[in-house]
Every structure is written in C-alpha cells, then in structure tokens.
C-alpha positions as YAML, in Angstrom:
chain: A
units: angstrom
residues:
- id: 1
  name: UNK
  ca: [44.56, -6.38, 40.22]
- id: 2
  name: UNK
  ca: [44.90, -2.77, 41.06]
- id: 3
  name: UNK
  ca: [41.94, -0.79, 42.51]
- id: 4
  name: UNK
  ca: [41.46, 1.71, 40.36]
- id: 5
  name: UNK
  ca: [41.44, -1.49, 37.67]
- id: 6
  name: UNK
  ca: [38.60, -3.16, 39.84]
- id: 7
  name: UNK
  ca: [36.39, 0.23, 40.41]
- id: 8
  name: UNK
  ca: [36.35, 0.27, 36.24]
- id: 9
  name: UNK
  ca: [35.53, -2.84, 35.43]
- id: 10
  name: UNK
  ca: [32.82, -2.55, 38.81]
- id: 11
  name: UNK
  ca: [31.45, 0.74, 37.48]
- id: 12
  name: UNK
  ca: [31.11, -1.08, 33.59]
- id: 13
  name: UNK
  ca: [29.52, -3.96, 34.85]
- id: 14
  name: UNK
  ca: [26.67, -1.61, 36.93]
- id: 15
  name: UNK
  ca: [26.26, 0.80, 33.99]
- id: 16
  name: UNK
  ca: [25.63, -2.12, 31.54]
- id: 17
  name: UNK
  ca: [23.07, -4.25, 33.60]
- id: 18
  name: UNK
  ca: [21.24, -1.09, 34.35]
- id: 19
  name: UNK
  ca: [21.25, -0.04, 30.50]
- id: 20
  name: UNK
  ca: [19.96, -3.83, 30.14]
- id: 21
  name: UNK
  ca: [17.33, -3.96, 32.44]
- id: 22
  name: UNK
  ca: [15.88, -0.35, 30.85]
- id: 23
  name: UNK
  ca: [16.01, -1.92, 27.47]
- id: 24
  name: UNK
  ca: [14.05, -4.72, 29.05]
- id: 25
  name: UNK
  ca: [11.33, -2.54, 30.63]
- id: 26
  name: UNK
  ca: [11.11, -0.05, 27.97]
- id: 27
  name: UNK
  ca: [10.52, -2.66, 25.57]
- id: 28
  name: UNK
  ca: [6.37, -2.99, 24.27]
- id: 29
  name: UNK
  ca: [4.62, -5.61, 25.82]
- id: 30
  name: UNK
  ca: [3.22, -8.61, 23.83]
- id: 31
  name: UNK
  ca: [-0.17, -10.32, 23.30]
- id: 32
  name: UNK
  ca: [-0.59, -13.12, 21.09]
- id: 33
  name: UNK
  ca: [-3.75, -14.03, 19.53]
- id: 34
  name: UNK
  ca: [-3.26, -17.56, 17.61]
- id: 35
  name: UNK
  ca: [-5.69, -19.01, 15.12]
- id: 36
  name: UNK
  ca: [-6.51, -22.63, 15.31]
- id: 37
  name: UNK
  ca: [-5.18, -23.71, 11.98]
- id: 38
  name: UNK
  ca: [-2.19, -23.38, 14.24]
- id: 39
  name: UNK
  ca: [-1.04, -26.49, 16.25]
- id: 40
  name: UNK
  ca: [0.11, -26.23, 20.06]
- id: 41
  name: UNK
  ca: [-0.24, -23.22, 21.08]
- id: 42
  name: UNK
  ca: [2.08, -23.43, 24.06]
- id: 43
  name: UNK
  ca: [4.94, -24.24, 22.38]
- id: 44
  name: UNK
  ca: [4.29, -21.25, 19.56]
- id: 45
  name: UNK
  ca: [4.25, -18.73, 22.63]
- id: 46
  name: UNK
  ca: [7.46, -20.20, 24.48]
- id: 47
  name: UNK
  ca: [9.25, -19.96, 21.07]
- id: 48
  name: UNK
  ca: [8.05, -16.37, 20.65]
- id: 49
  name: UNK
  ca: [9.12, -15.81, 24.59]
- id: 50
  name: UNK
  ca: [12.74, -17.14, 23.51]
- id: 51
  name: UNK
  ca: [13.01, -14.80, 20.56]
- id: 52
  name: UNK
  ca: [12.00, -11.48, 22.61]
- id: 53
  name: UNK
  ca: [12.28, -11.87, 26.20]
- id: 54
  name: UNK
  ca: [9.19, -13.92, 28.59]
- id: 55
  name: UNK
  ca: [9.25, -10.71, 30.27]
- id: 56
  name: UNK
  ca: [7.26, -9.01, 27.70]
- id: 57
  name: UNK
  ca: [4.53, -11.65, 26.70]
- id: 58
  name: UNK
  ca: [1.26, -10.93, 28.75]
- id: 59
  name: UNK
  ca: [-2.30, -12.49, 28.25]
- id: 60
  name: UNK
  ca: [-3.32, -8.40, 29.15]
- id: 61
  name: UNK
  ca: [-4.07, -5.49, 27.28]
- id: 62
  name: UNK
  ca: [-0.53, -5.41, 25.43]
- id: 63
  name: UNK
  ca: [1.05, -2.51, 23.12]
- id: 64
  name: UNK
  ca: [1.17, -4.97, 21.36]
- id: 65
  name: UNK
  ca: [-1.00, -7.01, 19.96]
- id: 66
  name: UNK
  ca: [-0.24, -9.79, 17.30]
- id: 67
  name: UNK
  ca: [-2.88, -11.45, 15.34]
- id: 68
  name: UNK
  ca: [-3.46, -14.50, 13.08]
- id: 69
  name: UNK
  ca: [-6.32, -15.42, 10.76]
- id: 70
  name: UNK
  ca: [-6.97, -18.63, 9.03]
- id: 71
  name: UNK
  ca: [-7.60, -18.18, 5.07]
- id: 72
  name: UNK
  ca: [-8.09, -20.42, 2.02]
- id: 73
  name: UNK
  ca: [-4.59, -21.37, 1.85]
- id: 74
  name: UNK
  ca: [-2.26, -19.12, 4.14]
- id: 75
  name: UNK
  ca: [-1.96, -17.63, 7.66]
- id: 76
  name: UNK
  ca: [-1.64, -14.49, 8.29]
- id: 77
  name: UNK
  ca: [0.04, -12.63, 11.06]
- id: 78
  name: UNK
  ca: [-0.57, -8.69, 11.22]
- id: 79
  name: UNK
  ca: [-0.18, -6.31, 14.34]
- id: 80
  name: UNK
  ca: [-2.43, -2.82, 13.23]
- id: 81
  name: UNK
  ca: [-0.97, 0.80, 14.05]
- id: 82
  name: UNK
  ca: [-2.43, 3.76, 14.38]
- id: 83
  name: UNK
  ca: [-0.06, 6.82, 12.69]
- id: 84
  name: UNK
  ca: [-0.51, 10.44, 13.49]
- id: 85
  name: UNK
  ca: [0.17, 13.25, 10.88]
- id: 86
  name: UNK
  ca: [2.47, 16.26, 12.40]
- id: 87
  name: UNK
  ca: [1.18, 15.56, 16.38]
- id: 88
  name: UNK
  ca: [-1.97, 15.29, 15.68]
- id: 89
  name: UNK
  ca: [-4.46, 12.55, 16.75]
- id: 90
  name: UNK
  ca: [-4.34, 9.24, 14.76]
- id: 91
  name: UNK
  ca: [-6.05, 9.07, 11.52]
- id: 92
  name: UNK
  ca: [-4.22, 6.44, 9.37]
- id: 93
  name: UNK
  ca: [-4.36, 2.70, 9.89]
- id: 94
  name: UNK
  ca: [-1.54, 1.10, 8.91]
- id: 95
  name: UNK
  ca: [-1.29, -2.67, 8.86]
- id: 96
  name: UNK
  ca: [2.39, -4.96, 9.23]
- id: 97
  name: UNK
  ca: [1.81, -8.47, 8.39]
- id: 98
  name: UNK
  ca: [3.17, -11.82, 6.77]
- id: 99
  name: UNK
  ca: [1.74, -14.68, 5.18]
- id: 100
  name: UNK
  ca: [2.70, -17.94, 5.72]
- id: 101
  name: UNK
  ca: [1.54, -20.94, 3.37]
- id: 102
  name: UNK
  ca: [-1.29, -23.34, 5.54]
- id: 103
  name: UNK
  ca: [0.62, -26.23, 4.27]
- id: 104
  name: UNK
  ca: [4.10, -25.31, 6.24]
- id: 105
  name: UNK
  ca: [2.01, -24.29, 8.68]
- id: 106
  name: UNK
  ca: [1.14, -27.75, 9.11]
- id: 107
  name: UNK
  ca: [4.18, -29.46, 9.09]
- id: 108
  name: UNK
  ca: [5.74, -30.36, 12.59]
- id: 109
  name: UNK
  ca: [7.83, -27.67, 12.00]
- id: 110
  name: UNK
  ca: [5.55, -25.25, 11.41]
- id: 111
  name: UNK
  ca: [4.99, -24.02, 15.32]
- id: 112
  name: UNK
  ca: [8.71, -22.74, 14.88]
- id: 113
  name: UNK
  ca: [8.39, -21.42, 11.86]
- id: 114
  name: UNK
  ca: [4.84, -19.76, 12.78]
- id: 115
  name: UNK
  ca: [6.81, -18.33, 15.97]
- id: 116
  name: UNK
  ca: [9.66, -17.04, 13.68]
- id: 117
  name: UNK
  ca: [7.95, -15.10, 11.73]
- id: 118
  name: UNK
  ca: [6.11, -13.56, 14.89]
- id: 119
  name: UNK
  ca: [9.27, -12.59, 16.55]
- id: 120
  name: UNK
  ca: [10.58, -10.68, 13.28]
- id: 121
  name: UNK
  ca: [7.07, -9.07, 12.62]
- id: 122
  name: UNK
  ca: [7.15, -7.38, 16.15]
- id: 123
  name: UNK
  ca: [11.11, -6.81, 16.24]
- id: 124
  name: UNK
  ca: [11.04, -5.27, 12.63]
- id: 125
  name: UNK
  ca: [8.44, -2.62, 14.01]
- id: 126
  name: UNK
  ca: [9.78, 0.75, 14.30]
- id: 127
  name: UNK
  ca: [6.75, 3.64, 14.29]
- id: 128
  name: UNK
  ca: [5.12, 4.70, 17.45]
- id: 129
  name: UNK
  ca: [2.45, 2.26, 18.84]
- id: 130
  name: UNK
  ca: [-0.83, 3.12, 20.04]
- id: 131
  name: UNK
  ca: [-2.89, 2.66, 22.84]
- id: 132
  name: UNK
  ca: [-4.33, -1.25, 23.21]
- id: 133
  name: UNK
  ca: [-7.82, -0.48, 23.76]
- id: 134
  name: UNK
  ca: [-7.77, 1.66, 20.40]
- id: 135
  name: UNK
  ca: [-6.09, -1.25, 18.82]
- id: 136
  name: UNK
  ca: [-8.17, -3.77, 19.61]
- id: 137
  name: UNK
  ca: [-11.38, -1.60, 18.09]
- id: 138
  name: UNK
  ca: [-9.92, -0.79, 14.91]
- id: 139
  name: UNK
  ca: [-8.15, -3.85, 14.38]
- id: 140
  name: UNK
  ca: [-11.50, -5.41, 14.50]
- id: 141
  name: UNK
  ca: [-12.72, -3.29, 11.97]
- id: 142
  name: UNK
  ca: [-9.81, -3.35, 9.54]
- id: 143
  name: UNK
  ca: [-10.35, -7.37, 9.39]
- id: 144
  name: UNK
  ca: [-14.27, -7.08, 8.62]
- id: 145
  name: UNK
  ca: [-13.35, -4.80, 5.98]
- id: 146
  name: UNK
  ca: [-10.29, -6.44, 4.58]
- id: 147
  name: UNK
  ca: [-12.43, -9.61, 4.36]
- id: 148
  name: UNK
  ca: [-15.20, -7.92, 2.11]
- id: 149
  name: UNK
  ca: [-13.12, -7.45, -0.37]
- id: 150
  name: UNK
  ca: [-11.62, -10.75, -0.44]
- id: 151
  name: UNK
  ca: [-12.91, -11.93, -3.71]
- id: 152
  name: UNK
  ca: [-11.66, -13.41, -6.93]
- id: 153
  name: UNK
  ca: [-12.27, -13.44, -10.61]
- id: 154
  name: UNK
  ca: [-12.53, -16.41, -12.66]
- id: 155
  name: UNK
  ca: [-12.30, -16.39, -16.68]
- id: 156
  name: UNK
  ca: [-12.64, -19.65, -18.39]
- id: 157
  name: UNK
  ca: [-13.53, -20.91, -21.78]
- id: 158
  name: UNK
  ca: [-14.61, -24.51, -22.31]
- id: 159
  name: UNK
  ca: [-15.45, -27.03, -25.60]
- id: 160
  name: UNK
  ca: [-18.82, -28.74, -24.44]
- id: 161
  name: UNK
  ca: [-20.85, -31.66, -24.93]
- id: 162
  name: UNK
  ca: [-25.00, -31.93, -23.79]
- id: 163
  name: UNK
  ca: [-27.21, -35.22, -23.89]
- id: 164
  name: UNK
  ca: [-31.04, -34.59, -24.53]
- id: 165
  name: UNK
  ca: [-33.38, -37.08, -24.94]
- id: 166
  name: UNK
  ca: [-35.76, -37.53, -27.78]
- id: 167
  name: UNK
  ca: [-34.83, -38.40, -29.41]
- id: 168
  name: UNK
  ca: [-31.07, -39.24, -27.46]
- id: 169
  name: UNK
  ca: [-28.56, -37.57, -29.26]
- id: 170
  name: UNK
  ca: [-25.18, -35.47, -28.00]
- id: 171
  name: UNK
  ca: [-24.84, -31.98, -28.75]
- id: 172
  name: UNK
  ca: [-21.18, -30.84, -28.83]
- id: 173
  name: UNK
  ca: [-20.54, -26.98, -28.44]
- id: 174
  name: UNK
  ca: [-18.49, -24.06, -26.72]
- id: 175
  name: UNK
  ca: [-19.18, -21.89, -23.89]
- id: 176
  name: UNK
  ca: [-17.36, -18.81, -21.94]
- id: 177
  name: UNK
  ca: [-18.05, -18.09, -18.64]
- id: 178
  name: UNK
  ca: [-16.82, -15.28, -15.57]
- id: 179
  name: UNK
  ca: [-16.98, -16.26, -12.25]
- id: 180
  name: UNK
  ca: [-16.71, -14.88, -8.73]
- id: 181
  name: UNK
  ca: [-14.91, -16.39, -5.85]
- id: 182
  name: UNK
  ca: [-15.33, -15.60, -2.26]
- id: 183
  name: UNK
  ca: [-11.87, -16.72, -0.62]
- id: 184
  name: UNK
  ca: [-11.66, -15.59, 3.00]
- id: 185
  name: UNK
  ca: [-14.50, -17.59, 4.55]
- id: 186
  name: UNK
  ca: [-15.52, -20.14, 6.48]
- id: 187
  name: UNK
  ca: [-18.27, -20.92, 3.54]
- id: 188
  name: UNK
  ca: [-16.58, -19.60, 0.75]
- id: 189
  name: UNK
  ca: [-19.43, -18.74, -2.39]
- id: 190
  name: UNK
  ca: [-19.11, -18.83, -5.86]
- id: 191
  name: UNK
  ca: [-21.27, -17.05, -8.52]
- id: 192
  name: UNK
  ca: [-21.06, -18.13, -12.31]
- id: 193
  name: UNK
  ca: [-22.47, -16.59, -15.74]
- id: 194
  name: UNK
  ca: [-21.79, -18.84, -18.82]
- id: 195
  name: UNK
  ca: [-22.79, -18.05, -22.36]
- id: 196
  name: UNK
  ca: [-22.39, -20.81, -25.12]
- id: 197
  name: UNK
  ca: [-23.86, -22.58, -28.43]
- id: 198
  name: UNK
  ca: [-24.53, -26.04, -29.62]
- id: 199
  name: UNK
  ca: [-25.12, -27.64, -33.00]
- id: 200
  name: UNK
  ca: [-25.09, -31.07, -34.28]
- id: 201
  name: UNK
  ca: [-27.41, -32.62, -37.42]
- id: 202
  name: UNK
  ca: [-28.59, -36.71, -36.28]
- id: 203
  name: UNK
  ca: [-30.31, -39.03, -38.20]
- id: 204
  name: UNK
  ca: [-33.74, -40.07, -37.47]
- id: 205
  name: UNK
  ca: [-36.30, -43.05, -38.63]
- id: 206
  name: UNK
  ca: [-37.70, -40.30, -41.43]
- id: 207
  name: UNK
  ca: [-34.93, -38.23, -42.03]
- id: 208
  name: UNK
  ca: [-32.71, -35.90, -40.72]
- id: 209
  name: UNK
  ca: [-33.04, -33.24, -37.72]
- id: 210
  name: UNK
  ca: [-30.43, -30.29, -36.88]
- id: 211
  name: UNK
  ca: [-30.42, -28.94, -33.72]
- id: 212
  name: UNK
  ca: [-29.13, -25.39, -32.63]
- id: 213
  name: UNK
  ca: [-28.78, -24.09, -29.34]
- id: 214
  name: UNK
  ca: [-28.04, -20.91, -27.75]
- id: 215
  name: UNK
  ca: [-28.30, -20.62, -24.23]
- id: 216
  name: UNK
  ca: [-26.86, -18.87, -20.89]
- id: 217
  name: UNK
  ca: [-26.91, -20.24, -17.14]
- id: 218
  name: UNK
  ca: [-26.40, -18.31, -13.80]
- id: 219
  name: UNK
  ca: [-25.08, -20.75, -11.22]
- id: 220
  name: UNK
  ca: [-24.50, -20.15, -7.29]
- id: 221
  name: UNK
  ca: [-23.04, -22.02, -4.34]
- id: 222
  name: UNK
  ca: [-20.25, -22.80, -2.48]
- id: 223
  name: UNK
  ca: [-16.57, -24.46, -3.28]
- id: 224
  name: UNK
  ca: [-14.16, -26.33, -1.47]
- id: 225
  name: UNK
  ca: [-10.10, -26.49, -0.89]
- id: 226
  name: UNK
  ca: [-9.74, -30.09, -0.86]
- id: 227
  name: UNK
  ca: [-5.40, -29.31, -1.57]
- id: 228
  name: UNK
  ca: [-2.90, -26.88, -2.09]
- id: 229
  name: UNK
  ca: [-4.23, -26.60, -5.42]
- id: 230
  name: UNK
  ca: [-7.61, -28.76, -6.10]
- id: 231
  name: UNK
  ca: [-10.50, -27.17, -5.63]
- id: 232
  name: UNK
  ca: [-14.65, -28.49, -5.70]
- id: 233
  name: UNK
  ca: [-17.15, -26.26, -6.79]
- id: 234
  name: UNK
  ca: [-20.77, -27.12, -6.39]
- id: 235
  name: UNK
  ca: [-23.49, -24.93, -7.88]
- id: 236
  name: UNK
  ca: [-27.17, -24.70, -8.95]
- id: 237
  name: UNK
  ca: [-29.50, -22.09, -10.53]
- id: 238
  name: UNK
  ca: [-31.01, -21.72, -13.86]
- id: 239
  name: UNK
  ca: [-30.04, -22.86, -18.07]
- id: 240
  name: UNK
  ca: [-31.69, -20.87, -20.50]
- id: 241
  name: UNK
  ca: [-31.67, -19.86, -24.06]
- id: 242
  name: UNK
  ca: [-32.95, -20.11, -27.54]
- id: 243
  name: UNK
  ca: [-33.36, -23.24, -29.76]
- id: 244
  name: UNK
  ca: [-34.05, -24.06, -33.29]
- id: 245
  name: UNK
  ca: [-34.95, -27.62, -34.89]
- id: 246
  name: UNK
  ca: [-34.87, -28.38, -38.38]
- id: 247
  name: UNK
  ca: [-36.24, -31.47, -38.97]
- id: 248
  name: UNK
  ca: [-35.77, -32.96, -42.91]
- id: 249
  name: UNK
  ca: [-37.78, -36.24, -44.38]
- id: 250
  name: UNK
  ca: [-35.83, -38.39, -46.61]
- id: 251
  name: UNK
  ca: [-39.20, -38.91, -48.50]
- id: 252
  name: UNK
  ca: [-40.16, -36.42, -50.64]
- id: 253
  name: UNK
  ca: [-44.27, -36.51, -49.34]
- id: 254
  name: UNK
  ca: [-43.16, -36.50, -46.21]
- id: 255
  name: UNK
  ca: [-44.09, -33.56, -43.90]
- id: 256
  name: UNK
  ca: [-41.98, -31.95, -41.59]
- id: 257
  name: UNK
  ca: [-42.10, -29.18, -39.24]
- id: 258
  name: UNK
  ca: [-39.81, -27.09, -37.87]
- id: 259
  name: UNK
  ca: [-39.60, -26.09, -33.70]
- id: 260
  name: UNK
  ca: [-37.80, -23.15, -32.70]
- id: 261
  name: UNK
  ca: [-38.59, -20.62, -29.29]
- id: 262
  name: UNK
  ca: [-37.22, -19.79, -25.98]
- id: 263
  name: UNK
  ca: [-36.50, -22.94, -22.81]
- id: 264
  name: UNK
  ca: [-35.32, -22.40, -19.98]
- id: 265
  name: UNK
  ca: [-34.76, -25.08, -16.71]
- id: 266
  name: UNK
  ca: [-32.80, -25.88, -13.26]
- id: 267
  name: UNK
  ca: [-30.16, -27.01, -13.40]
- id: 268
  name: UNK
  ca: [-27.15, -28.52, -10.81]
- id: 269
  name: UNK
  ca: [-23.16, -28.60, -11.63]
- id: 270
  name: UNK
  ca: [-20.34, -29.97, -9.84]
- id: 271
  name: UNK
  ca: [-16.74, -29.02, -10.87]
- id: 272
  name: UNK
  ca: [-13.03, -29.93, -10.10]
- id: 273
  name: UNK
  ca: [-10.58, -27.36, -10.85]
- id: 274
  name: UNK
  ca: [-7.02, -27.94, -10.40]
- id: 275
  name: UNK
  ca: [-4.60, -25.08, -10.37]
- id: 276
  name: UNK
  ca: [-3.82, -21.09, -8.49]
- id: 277
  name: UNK
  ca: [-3.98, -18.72, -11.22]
- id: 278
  name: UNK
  ca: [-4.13, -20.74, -14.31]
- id: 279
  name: UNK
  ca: [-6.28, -23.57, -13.52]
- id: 280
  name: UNK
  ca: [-8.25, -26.74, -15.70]
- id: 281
  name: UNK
  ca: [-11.46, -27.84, -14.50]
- id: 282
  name: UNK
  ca: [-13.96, -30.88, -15.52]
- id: 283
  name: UNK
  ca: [-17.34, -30.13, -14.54]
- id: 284
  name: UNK
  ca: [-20.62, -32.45, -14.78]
- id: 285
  name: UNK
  ca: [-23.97, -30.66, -14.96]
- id: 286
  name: UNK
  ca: [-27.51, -32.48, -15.10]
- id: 287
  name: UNK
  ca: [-30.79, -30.31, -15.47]
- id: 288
  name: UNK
  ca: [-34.34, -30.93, -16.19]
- id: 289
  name: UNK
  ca: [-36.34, -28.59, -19.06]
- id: 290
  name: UNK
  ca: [-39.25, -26.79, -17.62]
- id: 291
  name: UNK
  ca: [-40.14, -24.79, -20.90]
- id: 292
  name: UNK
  ca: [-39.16, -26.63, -23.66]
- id: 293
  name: UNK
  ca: [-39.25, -26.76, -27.73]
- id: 294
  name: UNK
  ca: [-40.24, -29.81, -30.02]
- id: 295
  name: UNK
  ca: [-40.55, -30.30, -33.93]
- id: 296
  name: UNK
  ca: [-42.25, -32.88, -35.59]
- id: 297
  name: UNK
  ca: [-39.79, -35.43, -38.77]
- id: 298
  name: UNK
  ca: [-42.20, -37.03, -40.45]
- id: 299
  name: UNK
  ca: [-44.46, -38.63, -37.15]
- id: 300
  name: UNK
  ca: [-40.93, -38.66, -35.13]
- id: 301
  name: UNK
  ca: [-41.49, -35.98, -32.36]
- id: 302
  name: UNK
  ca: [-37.85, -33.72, -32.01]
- id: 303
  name: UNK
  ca: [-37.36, -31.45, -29.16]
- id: 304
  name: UNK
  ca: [-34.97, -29.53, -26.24]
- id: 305
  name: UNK
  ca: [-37.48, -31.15, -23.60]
- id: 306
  name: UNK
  ca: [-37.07, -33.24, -20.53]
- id: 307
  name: UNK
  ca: [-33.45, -33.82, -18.79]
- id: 308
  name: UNK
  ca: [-30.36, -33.26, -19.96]
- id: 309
  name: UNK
  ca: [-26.82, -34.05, -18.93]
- id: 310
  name: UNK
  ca: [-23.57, -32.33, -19.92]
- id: 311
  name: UNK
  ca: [-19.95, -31.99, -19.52]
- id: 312
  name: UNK
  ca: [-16.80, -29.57, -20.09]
- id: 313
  name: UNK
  ca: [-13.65, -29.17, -19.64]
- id: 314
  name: UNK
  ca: [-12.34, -25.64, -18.94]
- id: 315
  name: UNK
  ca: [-9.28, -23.80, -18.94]
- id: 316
  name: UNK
  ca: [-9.58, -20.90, -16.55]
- id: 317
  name: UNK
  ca: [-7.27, -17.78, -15.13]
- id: 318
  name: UNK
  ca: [-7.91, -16.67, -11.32]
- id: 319
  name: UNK
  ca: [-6.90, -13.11, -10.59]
- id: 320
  name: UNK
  ca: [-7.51, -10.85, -7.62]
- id: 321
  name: UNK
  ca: [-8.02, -11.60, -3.83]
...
C-alpha cells in the first residue's frame, strides 16, 4: 500500500470517529418515566438504550424527558415542549405522544413494543427542546389539565319493564337517558339522567285497573373495565315522577276511585355494557317508594307504593374523551 494511500484512508478513519463521537455527545439526553401498567421495567429501558445509544439514558434531569400514563384502555407515551415565537421566551406547549392499546401492552411482547414506540417518539423529534426543570413543571400541569377534560358522553334509548307490588303486576315501557363518563381515573364516575313512561291495564278481583307512569331518575357512581370492551356500571340516587291509576269495577254498583299525584324514591342500578362507541347494555335496578300513590277497585287497594324492581336493555353511542 502506498503512503499517501495509508495517510487517506488514516485521515478518513479520524475525521469519521470524531464526527461520530460529536453526534454522540450532541445528542439530548434521556429520562424515562414508566407507568406500572408496564411490565419489567429493566428490560423496557435496555431496549430503549439499544435503539438510541446507553450513552444518552440518565436517571437525571434529562432534555429529555419521556412519560407514560396508565388510562382506561391505552398507554400513553408523550415528551412536552416548550416552543418560542420569533426568539422570544416560550409560550406554547406543545405535546408529542402515542397511544398504545393496554391489551398489547400486556402481552409478553409488549416491553418491546412499549420500547419501540419510545425510541421513534424521541428520534422523530425535531423542534428545539427546553430546559428540564421547565419541563418537568409544565408537564405536570399539562397532565392535570388534560385529565379534566377526559370525559365521555353516553346516549342510549332502552324498552323497559318495572315490577310493583299491589297488587304485583309488570309495567312494560320506554325510557331515554344521557350519561357522563369519567375515563382517565383511577375511580372513574358516571352520572346518568333518564326520562321514560309506563302503561299497562291488569285485571283485579273487582275489575280492572290501568296504570300510567311518568317518571325521571338521576343516578351516580362509579364503573368498571372488566375487558377490552365490557364495562360495569354501578349507580344509585333518586326515581321520580308522576302516576295515574284508573281503577274500573266489573259491577255496575261497584265504587271505584281513581289515584293519581307525584312519587318519588331511592333507588340502586347495576349495568353491563358491552361495546366502544356503539355499545348494548342490560341493567337491573331495584328501589323502594318513599312517596307513593294508591287507588281504591272496588275494596282492592291499587297503588305505585312500596319496592319495585326493573330491567332494560339499552342500545347506547359513546362519543368524546
């Protein structure tokens, strides 16, 4: 080999380790903050080491810093950025992310797959960084305010059917109903408003007795991913309305007289919903009648009074959150 061959090939070999080693140092440091819906965390941050160099994961301060949060049924990674408008100081949060489904997350695979999608959230980032400590502080506020506005919107429309007692008879009806869905927390609410009404005509000893019913419930408490897509919903609060008895005799003497007025009780409902946006749900309610309204058939007391047990079956679409 000639000299002036080996100087070259000297000189291009010195040139490119020292452009490597200032890509290395150059490069933004890395600070990973895992959830723990995420299994073994060790391996996640060797796998994210492998993808962009062990040289620039630190459990410091980092530029930075990549974060994961547990929801209903994802994981989300996000790193937050401050952006500066023509030099000036920061004033716009901007927020990279990705969402991976809990469910893959899971899987033995998923520590790869979690550390994938790490590696090509920080190496897609192109935008000035900003300081760490800054980061940290408004990071912390962009989740609290994220989550606030992490709700849902149910819509749902359901044939019915009530049992009341004296005497025992089934009243079958309709109701709509608009719910709200907290989805981002550890005890995830739900709020529900129904509206329906319920007829039915039953024979009695001394005649005949129709009962009409109007009423509207406002139920609260929590629900429950038990799957992907199954969800449990238990409520309680209060069943109200407006009912009207018509008692008739089959005996033309006989005296009958009509009950009509306001009730109201508590009442307690559990429901299973299965489904994301479009969703079916059988609930079960029981309740017991505080106020109530009776009627009188000919000596055969008639009323809304007492317990009660129900049941629907709903066909519901989630939007939003």
């Amino acid at each position: 080999m000639s000299p002036s061959l080996t100087m070259m090939l000297l000189v291009g070999a010195v040139a490119t380790s020292t452009s490597g080693s200032h890509r290395a140092s150059s490069a933004a440091t890395v600070r990973l903050h895992l959830a723990d819906c995420i299994a073994r965390h060790g391996l996640v941050e060797d796998l994210v080491g492998i993808e962009l160099g062990f040289e620039r994961m630190t459990y410091a301060d980092a530029a930075l810093e990549v974060h994961t949060a547990c929801e209903a049924e994802r994981l989300r990674i996000y790193i937050a950025r401050d952006h500066s408008w023509e030099g000036r100081r920061p004033v716009v949060l901007d927020i990279a992310e990705r969402r991976i489904a809990l469910k893959d997350v899971r899987n033995p695979s998923g520590p790869r797959l979690v550390a994938l999608n790490i590696a090509e959230l920080v190496q897609d980032l192109r935008a000035p960084l900003r300081a760490p400590s800054v980061q940290v502080q408004s990071t912390e506020v962009t989740v609290e305010r994220d989550q606030a506005i992490q709700v849902a919107i149910r819509l749902g429309a359901a044939p019915t059917l009530r049992y009341v007692p004296r005497p025992g008879r089934a009243l079958p009806g309709a109701q709509l109903s608009i719910a709200l869905d907290r989805i981002d927390s550890a005890w995830p609410w739900t709020t529900e408003l129904e509206v329906g009404f319920e007829q039915v005509d039953v024979g009695v000893e001394a005649g005949m007795v129709r009962t009409q019913v109007a009423s509207a419930a406002l139920l609260s408490g929590l629900w429950f991913a038990l799957r992907e897509r199954l969800q449990l919903y238990a409520q309680a609060g209060l069943r109200g309305g407006w009912v009207r008895l018509a008692p008739s005799a089959s005996q033309a003497q006989a005296t009958t007289q009509d009950g009509s007025g306001p009730w109201w009780g508590a009442v307690g409902a559990v429901r299973l919903r299965y489904g994301h946006a479009l969703g079916v749900a059988l609930g079960l309610e029981g309740g017991w009648t505080i106020y109530g309204v009776y009627g009188d058939a000919a000596g055969t007391r008639v009323g809304l009074e007492g317990g009660w047990l129900g049941a629907r079956l709903s066909l519901d679409w989630r939007f939003g959150g």
